[in-house]
C-alpha positions in Angstrom: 0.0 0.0 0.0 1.5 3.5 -1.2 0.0 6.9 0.8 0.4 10.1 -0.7 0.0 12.7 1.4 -3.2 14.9 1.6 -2.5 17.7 3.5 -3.1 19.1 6.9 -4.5 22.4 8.6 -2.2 21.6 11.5 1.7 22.9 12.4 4.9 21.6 13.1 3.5 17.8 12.0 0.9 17.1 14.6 -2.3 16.0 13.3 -5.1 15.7 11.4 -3.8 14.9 8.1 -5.4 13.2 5.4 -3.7 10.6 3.2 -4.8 8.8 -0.1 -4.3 5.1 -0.8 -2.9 5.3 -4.4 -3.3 1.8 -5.4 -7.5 1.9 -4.2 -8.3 6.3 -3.9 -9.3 5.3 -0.4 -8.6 7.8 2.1 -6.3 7.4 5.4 -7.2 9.9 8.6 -5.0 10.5 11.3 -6.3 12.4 14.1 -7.0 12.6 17.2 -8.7 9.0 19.0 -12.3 9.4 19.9 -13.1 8.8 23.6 -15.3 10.2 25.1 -17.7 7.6 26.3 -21.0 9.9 25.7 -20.0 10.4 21.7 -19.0 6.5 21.3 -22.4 5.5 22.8 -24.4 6.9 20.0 -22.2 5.5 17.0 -23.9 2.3 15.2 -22.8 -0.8 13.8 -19.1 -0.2 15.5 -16.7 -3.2 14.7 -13.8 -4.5 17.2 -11.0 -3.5 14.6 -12.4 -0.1 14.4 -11.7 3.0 15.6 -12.6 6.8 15.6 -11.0 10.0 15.0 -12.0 13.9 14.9 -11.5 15.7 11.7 -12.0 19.2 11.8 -14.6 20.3 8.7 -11.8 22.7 7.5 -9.3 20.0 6.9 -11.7 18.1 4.7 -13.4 20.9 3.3 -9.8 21.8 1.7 -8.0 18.7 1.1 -10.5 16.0 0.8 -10.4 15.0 -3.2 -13.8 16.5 -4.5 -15.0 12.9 -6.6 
């Protein structure tokens, strides 16, 4: 698997970035981990191998590929 990086709205290399799986146009997120217990009570249909991550709109609004 090959990433090419997205971008990022934040500094010095802390996250979120966004990253796109060349070989599948799949995108990668790293961010943040979701835990609060209040927020991961109301998600649906939540596998063991998942996980969860905050993305703010402005990263996706400006790096997120548009098809």
């Amino acid at each position: 698997m090959t990433l090419r990086f997205l971008g990022t709205t934040s500094e010095h290399g802390n996250c979120p970035t966004l990253y796109e799986v060349e070989e599948t146009g799949d995108i990668v997120v790293q961010g943040e981990r979701l835990l609060d217990p209040r927020h991961l009570d109301q998600l649906r249909d939540v596998k063991d191998s998942e996980t969860f991550v905050v993305v703010p709109r402005e990263l996706l609004i400006r790096f997120a590929p548009e098809e």
